[in-house]
N, C-alpha and C positions, 0 to 999 in steps of 0.2 A: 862588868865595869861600865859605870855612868861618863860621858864624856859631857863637859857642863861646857856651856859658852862662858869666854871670858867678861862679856859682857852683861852675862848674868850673873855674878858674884856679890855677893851683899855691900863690897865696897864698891860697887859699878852700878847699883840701886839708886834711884832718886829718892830721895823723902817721901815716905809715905804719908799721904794726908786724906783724913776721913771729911766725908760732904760734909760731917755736922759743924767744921770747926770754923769761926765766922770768918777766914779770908779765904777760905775756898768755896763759898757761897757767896761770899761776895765777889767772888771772881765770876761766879757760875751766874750770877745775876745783873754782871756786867754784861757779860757774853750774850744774856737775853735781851740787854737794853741796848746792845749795840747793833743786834739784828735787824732792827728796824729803826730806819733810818729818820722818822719824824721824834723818834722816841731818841736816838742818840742825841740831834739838835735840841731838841730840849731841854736835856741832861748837860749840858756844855752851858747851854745858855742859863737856866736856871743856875748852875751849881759855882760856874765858872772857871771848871776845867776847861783844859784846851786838850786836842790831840796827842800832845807833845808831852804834857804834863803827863795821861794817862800813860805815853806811852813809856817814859824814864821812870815815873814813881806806881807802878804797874801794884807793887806788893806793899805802898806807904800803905798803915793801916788808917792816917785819916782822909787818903784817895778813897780806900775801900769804905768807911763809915758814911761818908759824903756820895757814893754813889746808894745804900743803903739810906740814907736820909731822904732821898731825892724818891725813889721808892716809898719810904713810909709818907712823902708830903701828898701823894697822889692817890689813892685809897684802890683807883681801879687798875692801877699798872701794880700795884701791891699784892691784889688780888692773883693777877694775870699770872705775874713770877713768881709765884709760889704757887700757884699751880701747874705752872712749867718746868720748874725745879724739883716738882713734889714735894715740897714741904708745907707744913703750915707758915700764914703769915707770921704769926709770931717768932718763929724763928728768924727771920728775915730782922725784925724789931729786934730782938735780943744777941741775935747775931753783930748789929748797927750797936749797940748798947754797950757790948764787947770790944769793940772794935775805935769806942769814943774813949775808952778808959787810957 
């Protein structure tokens, strides 16, 4: 006899979501632009998010496009997070292209 948590039951499961799909790359490339902190003030200041904004419209897809934008305007933080993501830049772009629709 299997004795299962009830907290593991598929109605007790969060939404499964794969890295490829562009708000969870864009979350994941939020995460990297918020680590460093010269790179978050920039991303505010360019973008004209606020803290507040990020932190109530967390899953808007044009919070997520506009942090993805801010990315594609700088070519070497473009570089950087998608090499720290593992992905190719492109994805990152088409991800942002996804996410503008």
């Amino acid at each position: 006899m299997t004795i299962r948590d009830p907290d593991q039951s598929p109605e007790h499961q969060p939404p499964k979501h794969h890295a490829g799909e562009p708000d969870v790359l864009a979350l994941e490339a939020l995460g990297w632009v918020l680590a460093d902190e010269q790179r978050a003030e920039r991303l505010l200041s360019l973008t004209g998010l606020t803290p507040e904004v990020l932190r109530e419209q967390l899953t808007d897809r044009g919070v997520l496009a506009a942090v993805l934008e801010f990315l594609a305007n700088h070519e070497p933080d473009l570089l950087l997070a998608a090499d720290a993501l593992g992905v190719p830049p492109e994805k990152l772009i088409e991800a942002r292209e996804r996410l503008a629709r």
